[in-house]
N, C-alpha and C positions, 0 to 999 in steps of 0.2 A: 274407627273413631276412638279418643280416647278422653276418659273422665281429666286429666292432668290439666289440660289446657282448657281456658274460658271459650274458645269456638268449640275446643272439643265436645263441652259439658253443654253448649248453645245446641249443636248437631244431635247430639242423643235425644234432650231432651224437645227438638222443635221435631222430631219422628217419634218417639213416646207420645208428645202432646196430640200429634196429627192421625197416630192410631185410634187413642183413646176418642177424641170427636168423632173419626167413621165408627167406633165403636156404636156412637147413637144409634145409627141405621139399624143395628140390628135390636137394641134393646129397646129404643123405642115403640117398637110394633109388639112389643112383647109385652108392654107395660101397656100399650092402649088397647090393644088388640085380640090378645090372649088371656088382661089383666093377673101379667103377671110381672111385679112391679120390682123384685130384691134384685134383678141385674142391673136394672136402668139405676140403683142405687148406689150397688157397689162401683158402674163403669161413672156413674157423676161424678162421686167423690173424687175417685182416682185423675177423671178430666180435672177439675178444679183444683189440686194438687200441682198437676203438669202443668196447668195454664199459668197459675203463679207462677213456680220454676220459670217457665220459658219465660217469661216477662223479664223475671229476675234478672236469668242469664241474659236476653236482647239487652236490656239496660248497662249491664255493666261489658260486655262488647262492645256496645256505642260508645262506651266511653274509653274504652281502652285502645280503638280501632280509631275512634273518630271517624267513625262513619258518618258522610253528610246527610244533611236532614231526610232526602227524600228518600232514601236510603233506610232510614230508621223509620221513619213513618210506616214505610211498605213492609220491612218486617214485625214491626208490632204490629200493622193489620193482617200480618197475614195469618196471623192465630185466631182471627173471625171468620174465617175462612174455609169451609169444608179441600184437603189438596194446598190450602196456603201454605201449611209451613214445609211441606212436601219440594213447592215450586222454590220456596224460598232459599231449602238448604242448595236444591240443584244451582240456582241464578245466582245467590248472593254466599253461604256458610261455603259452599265447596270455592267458588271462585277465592275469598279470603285465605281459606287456607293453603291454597295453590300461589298465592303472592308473596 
């Protein structure tokens, strides 16, 4: 994958964004559990960093690709999604780029 291209920087950052949310798994039990809270802090931030990014990037993909709607819907939900943006680079960022 490469930062050069708008799918390129779409790919990075929708596997950035998709690590950082299973990151939860682990820091969340660390925060409720162990009460111990500065991971589940430093790994939010960094999610809410990437979540922006990735919106950014889907948005302007869509518009550069003209991706039709349902299309776009399903990759900006799939950032709600524990595994979305994961499915989404395989079904929709690698297929694009292959075209």
């Amino acid at each position: 994958m490469t930062l050069k291209t708008p799918l390129g920087r779409l790919r990075t950052f929708a596997i950035l964004e998709g690590i950082s949310y299973l990151l939860f798994g682990i820091t969340m039990p660390l925060k409720y559990a162990m009460d111990i809270p500065q991971p589940n802090y430093i790994v939010g931030m960094a999610h809410g960093w990437l979540f922006i990014l990735y919106i950014i990037f889907c948005l302007q993909c869509i518009r550069i690709y003209r991706w039709p709607l349902v299309t776009s819907l399903l990759v900006l939900a799939a950032s709600l999604i524990p595994f979305g943006t994961f499915v989404a680079d395989a079904k929709v960022f690698k297929r694009e780029k292959e075209a």
